[in-house]
VOBAZA-537407 format. One line per 2 residues: number of its first residue (from 1); their letters; for each residue x, y, z of C-alpha. Coordinates in Angstrom, 3 decimals, always signed. Example, Ala and Ser with C-alpha at 12.3 -4.5 7.8 and 13.67 -1.06 7.14 Angstrom:
! residues 2
1> as> +12.300 -4.500 +7.800 ~ +13.670 -1.060 +7.140;
This chain:
! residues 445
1> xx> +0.000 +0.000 +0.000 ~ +1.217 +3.483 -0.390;
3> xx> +2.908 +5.527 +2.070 ~ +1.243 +8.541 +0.939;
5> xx> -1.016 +10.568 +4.062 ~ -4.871 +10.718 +2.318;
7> xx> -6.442 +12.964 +5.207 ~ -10.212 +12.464 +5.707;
9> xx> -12.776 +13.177 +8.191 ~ -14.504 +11.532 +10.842;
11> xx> -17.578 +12.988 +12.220 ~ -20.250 +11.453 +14.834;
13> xx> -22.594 +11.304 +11.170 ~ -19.843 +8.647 +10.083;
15> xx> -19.765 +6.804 +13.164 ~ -23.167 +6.335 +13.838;
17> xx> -23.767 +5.387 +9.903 ~ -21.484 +2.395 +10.558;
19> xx> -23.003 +1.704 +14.284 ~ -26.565 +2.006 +14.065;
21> xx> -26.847 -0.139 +10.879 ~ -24.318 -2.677 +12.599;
23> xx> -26.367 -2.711 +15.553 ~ -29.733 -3.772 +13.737;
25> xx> -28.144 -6.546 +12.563 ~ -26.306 -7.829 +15.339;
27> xx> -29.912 -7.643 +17.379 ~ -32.118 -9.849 +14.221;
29> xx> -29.727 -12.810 +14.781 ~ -30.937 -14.365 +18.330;
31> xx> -34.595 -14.056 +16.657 ~ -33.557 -16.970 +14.664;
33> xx> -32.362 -19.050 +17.472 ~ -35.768 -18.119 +19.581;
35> xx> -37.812 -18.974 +16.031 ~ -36.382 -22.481 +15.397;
37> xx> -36.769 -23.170 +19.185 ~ -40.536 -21.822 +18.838;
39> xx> -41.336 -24.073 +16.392 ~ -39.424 -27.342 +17.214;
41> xx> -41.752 -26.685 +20.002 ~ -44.406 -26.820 +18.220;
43> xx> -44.329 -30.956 +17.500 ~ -44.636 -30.968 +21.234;
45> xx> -41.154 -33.666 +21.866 ~ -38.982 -32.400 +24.359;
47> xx> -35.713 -34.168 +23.006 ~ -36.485 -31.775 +19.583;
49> xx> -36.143 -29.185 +21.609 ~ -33.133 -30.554 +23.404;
51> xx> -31.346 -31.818 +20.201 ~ -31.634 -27.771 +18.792;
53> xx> -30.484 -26.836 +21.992 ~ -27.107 -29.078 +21.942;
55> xx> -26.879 -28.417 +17.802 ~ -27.266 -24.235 +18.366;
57> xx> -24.145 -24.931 +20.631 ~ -22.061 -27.261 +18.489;
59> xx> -22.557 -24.444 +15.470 ~ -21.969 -21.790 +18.280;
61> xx> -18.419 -22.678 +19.056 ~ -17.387 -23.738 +15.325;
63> xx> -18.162 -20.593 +13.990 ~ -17.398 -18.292 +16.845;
65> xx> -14.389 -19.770 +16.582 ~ -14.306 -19.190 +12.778;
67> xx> -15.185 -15.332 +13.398 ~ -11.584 -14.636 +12.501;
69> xx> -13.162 -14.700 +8.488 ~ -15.317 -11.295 +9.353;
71> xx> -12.578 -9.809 +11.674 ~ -9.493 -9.909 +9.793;
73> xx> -11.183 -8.903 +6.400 ~ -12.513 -5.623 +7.870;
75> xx> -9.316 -4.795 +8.833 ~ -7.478 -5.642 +6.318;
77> xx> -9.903 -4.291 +3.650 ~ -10.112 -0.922 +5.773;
79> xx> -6.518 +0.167 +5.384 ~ -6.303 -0.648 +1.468;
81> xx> -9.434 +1.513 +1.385 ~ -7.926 +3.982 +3.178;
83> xx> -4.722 +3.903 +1.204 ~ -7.163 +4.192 -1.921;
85> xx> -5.538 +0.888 -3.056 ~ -8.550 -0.272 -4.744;
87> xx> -7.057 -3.895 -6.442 ~ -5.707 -4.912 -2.545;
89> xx> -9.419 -4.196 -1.610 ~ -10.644 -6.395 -3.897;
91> xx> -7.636 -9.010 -3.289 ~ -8.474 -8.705 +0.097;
93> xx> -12.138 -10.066 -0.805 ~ -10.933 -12.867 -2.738;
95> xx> -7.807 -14.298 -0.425 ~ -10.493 -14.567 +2.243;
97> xx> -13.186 -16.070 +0.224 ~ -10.313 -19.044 -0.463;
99> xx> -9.422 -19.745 +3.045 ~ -13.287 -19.627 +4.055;
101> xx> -14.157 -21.973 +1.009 ~ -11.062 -24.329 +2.014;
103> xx> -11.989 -24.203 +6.100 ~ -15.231 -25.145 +4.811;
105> xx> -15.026 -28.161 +3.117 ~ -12.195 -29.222 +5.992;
107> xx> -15.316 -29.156 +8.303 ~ -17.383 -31.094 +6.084;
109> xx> -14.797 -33.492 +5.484 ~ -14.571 -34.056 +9.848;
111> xx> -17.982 -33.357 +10.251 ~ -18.513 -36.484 +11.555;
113> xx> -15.611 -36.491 +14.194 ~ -16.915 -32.808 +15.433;
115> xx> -20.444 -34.366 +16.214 ~ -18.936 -37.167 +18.132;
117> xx> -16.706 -35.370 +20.309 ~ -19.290 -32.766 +20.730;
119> xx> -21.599 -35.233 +21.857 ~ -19.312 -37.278 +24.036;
121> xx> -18.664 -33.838 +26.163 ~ -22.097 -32.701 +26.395;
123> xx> -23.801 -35.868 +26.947 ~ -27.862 -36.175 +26.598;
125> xx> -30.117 -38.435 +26.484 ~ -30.134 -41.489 +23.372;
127> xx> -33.596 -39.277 +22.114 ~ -31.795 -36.156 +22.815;
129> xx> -28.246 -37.229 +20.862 ~ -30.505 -38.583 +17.892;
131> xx> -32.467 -35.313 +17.351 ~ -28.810 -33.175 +17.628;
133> xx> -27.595 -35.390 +14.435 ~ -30.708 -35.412 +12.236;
135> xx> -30.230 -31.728 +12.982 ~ -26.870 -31.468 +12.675;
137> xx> -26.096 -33.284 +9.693 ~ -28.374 -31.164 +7.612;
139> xx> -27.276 -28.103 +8.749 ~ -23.481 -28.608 +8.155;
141> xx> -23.654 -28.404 +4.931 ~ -24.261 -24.994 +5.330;
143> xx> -20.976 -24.480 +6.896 ~ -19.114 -23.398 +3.458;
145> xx> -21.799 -20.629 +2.684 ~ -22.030 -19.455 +6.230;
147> xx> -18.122 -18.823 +6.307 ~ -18.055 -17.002 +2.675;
149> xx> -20.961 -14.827 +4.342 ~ -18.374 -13.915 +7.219;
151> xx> -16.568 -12.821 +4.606 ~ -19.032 -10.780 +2.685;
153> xx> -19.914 -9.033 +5.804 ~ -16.262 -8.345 +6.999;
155> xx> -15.613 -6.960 +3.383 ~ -18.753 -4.837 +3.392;
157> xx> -17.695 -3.229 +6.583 ~ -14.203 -2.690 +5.352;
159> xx> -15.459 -0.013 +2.374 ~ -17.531 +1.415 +4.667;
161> xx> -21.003 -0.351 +3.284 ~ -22.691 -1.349 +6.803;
163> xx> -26.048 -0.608 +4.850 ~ -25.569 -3.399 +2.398;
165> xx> -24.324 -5.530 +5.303 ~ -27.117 -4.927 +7.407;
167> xx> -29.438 -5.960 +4.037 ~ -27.583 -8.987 +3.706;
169> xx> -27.854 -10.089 +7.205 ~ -31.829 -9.205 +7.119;
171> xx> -32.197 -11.219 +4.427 ~ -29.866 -13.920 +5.999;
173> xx> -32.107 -13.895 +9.408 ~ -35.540 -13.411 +7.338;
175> xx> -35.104 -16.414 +5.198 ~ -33.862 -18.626 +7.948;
177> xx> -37.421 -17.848 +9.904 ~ -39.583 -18.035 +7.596;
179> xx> -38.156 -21.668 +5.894 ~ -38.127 -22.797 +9.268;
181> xx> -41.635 -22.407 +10.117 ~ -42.344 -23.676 +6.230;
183> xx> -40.510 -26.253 +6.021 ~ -41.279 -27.889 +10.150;
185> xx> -45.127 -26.488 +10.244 ~ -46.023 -27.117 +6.720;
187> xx> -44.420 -29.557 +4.761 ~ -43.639 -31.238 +8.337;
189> xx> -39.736 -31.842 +7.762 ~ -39.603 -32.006 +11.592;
191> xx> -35.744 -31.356 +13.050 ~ -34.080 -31.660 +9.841;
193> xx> -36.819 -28.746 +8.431 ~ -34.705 -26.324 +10.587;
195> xx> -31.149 -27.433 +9.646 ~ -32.684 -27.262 +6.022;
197> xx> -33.952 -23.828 +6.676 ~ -30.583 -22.848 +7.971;
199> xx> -28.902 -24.531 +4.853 ~ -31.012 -22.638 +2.293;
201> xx> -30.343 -18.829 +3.990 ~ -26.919 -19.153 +3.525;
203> xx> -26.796 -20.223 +0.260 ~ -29.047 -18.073 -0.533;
205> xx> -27.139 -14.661 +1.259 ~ -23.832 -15.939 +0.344;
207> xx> -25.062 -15.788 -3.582 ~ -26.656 -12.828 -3.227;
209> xx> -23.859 -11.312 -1.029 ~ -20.951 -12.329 -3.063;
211> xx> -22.829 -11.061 -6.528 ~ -23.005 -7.651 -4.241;
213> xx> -19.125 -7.810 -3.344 ~ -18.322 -8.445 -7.426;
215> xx> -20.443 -5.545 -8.397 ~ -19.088 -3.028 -6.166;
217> xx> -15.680 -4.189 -7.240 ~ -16.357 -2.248 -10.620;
219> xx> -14.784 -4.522 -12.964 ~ -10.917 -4.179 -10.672;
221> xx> -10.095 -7.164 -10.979 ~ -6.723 -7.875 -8.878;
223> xx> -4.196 -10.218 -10.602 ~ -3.984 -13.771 -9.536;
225> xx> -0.458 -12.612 -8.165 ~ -1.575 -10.116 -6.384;
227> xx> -4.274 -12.392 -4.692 ~ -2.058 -15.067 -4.131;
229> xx> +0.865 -12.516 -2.852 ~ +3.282 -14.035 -0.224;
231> xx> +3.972 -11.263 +2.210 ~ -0.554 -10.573 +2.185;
233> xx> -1.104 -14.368 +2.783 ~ +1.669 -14.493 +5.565;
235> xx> -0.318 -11.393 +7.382 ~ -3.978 -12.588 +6.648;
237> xx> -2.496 -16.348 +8.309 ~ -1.005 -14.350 +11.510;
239> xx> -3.809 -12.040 +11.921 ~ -6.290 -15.045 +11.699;
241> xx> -4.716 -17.310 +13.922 ~ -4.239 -14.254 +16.664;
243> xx> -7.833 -13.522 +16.839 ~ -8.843 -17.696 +16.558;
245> xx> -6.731 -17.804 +19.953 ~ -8.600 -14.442 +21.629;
247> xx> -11.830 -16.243 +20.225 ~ -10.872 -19.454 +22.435;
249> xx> -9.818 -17.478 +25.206 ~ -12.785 -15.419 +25.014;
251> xx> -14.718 -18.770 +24.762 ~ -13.393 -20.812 +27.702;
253> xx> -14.048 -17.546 +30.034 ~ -17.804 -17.881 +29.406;
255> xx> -17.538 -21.492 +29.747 ~ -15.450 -20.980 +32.985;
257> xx> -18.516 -18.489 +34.374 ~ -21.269 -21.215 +33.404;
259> xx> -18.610 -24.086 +34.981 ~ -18.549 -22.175 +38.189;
261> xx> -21.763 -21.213 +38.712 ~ -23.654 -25.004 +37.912;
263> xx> -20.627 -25.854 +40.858 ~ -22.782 -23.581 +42.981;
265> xx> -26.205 -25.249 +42.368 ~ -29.031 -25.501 +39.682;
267> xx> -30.612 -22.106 +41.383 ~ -27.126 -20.024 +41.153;
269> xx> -26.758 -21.629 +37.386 ~ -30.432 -20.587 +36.416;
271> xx> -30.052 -17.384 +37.742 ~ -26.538 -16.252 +36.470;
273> xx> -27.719 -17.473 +33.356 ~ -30.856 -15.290 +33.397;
275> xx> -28.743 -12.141 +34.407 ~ -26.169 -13.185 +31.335;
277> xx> -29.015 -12.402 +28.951 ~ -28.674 -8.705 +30.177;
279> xx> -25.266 -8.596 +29.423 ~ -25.685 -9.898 +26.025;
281> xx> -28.161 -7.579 +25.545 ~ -26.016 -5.049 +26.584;
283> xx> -23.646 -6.580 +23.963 ~ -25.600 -6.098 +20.791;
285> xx> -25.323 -2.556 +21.025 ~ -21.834 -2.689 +22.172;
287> xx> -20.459 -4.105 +19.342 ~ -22.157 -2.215 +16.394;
289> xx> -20.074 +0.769 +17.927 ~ -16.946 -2.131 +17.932;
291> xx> -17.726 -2.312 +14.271 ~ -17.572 +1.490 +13.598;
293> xx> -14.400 +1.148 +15.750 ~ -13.188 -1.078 +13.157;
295> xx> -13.380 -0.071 +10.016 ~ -12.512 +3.945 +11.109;
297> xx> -9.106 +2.582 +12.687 ~ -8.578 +0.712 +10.079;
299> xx> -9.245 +3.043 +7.128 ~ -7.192 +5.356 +9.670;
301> xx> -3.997 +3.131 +9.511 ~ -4.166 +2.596 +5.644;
303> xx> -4.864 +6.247 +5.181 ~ -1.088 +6.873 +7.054;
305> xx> -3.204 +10.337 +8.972 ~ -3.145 +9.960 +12.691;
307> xx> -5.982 +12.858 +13.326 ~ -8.463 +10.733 +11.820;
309> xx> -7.097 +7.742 +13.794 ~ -7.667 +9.606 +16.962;
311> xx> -10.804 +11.127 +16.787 ~ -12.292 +8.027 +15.616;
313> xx> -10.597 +7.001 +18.986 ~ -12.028 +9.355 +20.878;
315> xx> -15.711 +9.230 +19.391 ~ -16.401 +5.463 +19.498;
317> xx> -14.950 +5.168 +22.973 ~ -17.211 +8.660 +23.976;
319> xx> -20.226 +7.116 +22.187 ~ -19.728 +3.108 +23.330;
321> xx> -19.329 +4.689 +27.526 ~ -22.903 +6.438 +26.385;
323> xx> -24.291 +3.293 +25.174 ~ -22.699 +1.020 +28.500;
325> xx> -23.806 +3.675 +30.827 ~ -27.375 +3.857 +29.595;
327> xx> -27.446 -0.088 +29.413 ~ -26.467 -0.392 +32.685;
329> xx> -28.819 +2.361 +34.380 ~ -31.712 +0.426 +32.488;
331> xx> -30.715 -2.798 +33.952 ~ -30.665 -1.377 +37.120;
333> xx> -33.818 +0.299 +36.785 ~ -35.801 -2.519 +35.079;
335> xx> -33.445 -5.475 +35.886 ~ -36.129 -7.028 +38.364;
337> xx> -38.928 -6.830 +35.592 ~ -36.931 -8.549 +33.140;
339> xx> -35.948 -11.811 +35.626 ~ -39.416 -12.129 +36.790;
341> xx> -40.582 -12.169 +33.045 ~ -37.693 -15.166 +32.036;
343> xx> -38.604 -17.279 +34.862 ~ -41.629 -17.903 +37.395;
345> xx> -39.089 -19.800 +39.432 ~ -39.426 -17.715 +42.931;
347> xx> -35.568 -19.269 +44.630 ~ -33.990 -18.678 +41.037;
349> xx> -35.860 -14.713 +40.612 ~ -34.902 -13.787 +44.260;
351> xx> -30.988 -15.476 +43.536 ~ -30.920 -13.330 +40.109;
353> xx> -31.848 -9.977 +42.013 ~ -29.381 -10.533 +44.792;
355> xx> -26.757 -10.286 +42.047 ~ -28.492 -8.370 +39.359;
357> xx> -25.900 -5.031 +40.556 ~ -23.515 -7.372 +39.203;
359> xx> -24.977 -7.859 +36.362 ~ -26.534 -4.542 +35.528;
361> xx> -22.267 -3.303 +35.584 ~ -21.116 -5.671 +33.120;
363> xx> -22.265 -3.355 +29.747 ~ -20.319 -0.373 +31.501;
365> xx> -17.588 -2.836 +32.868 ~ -16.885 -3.874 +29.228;
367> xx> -17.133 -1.089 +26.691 ~ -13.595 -0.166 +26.719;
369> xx> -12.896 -3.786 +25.776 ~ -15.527 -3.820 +23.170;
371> xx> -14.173 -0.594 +21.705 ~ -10.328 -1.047 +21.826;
373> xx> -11.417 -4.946 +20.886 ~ -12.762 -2.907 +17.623;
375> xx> -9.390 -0.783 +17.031 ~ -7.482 -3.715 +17.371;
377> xx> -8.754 -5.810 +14.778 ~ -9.087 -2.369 +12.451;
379> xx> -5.694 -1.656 +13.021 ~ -4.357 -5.562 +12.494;
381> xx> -2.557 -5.258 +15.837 ~ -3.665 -8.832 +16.489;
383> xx> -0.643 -9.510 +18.367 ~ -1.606 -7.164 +21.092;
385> xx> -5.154 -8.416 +21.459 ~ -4.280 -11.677 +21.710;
387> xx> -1.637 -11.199 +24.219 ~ -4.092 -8.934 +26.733;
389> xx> -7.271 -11.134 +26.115 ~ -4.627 -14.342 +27.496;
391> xx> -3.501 -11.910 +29.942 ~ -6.730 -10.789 +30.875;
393> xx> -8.258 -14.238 +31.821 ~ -4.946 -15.030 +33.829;
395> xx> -6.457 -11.784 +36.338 ~ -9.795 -13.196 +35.863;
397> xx> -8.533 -16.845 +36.918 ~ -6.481 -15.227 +39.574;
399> xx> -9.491 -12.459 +40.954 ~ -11.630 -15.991 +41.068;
401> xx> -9.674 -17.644 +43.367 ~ -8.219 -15.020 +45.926;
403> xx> -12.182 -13.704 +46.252 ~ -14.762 -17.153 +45.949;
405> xx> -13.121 -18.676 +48.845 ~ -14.237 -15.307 +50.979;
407> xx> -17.380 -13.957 +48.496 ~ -19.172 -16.730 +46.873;
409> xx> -20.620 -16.260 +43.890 ~ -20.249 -12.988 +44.291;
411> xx> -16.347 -13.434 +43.974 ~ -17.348 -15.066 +40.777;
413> xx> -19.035 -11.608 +39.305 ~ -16.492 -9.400 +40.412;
415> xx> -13.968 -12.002 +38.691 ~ -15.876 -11.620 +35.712;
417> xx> -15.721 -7.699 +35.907 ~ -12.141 -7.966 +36.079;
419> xx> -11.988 -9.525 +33.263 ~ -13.792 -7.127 +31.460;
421> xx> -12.491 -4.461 +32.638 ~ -8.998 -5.637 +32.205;
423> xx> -9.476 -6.378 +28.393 ~ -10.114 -3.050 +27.657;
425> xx> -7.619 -1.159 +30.001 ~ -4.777 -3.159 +28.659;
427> xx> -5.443 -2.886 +25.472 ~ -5.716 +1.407 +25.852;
429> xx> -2.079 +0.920 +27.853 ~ -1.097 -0.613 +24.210;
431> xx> -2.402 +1.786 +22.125 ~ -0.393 +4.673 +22.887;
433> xx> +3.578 +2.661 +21.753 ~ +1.328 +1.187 +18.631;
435> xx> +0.030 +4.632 +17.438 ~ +3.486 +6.159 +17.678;
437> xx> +4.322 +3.063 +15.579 ~ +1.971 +3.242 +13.090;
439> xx> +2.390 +7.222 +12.573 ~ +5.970 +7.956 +13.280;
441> xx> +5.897 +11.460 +11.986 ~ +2.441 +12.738 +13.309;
443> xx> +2.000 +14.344 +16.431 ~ -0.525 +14.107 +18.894;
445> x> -4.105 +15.697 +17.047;
């Protein structure tokens, strides 16, 4: 990419044109999830409902752990655009699209092995295990197209298109509800219907999406050399396999949370589980500001012009403390309503409101992490986030077992608001030696 400084603004307009869009689409996708579970439960069979419930977490893990696709592109597609290096855009598009293909088909090919493991660590009943494999072997077959769509999206967000990604994501979500209720209410495909449903949205959004990506490309076509470039693949391989290990780390923490709390009883585990929903909540509106975190940082760092850099800095960080704050004062405020809507369960409502100040601190606890979490991938400083996230769970670990001993579960929350705390203020102690790095000859704006 050039060297050459290509100033540009960034106003709150920008931001929020990246954010709000974002945001929208991040909120349609558990509407799927609550629609297949809906009408599984419909037939009336219990193990349906159990065998989505072990699938939805098989597919969970594979492709949060596959996220890498959506991050890396955005970043990487953000600085060519802001270098105005329009073939490494589009190169960008297409080395992606070959590594999500060629995961892809690697998952097909051990389909089979994932299920059994899977199954052999999260148990179930014989009905149970046989609904999770009529479902799951339908809906991996999906697994191709729902990778190429990671990259679609991650592109999309790169140029600065979160309009067409939020389309594509709409259509993505709308398809996948409406087949499902088709296809299991209808033409009475039972379990499979919903894997099938599943299998035909992706297809669908990943032609749609990628005939999108071509057309914007405006007939650039980047040379197979340039695609297949060394030094690009080298950096797209470290960046990917940087955020893959944050993803696991980020994984087993949540995993850790649930471990700890089912160690405290079914009541602690039903509760903490219900107060988790608020912080994913929280979440949804979290990361669309992430996203505009991303693709501002990144267009920043390809652009070589450090004012833009830190005033997207300072606006997504200003903006994401607005959106944590007000998340958290609503939880506060109507924290109570929402547990005794989720559960009529009177020991597991009065558990969730002893800790719900825990809880209702976890969206402002976190968006510094969500936002530097955002400039980091942007900015391809994957090294960095990789090495606080591992460093952050080591003081969550840590905060865990000088405080449970003394606290309870209590200890456990406060552990867990370490950890998200620590993500982002390690990250921000990070930024300042990277920014002088990536602008050596700009001061301060």
């Amino acid at each position: 990419m050039s060297s050459a400084v290509r100033p540009f603004d960034v106003t709150h307009r920008g931001v929020l044109a990246i954010a709000v869009p974002m945001t929208l689409a991040y909120m349609s996708t558990p509407l799927v999830g609550a629609v297949d579970t809906g009408v599984i439960g419909q037939l009336g069979d219990a193990a349906l409902i159990g065998g989505i419930a072990l699938g939805a977490v098989i597919f969970d893990i594979v492709f949060t752990t596959m996220n890498f696709l959506r991050a890396s592109t955005v970043g990487l597609t953000a600085q060519a655009h802001g270098a105005h290096d329009r073939p490494e855009v589009n190169a960008a598009f297409f080395r992606a699209m070959i590594v999500a293909v060629l995961i892809g088909l690697v998952v097909l090919a051990l389909a089979g092995v994932i299920l059994d493991a899977a199954l052999a660590l999260m148990g179930g009943s014989p009905a149970v295990q046989a609904a999770t494999r009529a479902y799951y072997d339908v809906r991996v077959l999906a697994t191709p197209f729902a990778l190429a769509n990671y990259v679609v999206l991650g592109w999309l967000i790169g140029i600065g298109r979160a309009g067409l990604a939020l389309v594509l994501q709409t259509i993505l979500n709308g398809t996948n509800i409406v087949l499902s209720a088709l296809f299991v209410l209808e033409f009475d495909y039972g379990i499979a219907g919903v894997g099938w449903a599943s299998v035909a949205a992706e297809v669908v959004t990943a032609l749609i999406g990628v005939a999108i990506a071509l057309r914007l490309m405006d007939r650039v076509w980047p040379s197979r050399d340039l695609i297949l470039d060394r030094v690009a693949i080298m950096k797209m391989t470290v960046l990917n396999r940087d955020i893959m290990i944050r993803s696991f780390a980020l994984l087993f923490a949540f995993a850790f949370f649930t471990r700890q709390s089912a160690a405290s009883g079914d009541i602690v585990l039903a509760a903490n589980q219900v107060l988790m929903t608020l912080f994913f909540v929280g979440a949804f509106f979290l990361d669309g500001m992430a996203t505009a975190a991303e693709q501002l940082a990144g267009k920043s760092v390809g652009a070589r012009y450090r004012p833009a850099f830190d005033r997207s800095l300072r606006l997504t960080v200003g903006w994401g403390f607005a959106i944590g704050a007000t998340a958290s004062l609503v939880f506060f405020v109507a924290g109570a309503f929402v547990i005794d809507v989720m559960t009529t369960n009177e020991a597991v409502r009065e558990t969730a409101r002893f800790y719900l100040t825990f809880a209702a601190l976890t969206p402002l606890a976190g968006t510094l992490a969500f936002q530097m979490d955002g400039v980091f991938i942007g900015a391809t400083w994957s090294v960095d986030m990789r090495n606080m996230m591992l460093l952050s769970l080591a003081l969550y670990l840590a905060t865990w077992a000088v405080l449970t001993p003394f606290l309870g579960v209590s200890g456990l929350w406060l552990a867990f608001l370490v950890f998200l705390g620590a993500r982002g203020i390690t990250l921000l102690w990070r930024t300042r030696s990277r920014v002088r790095e990536a602008f050596p000859d700009q001061p301060v704006a």
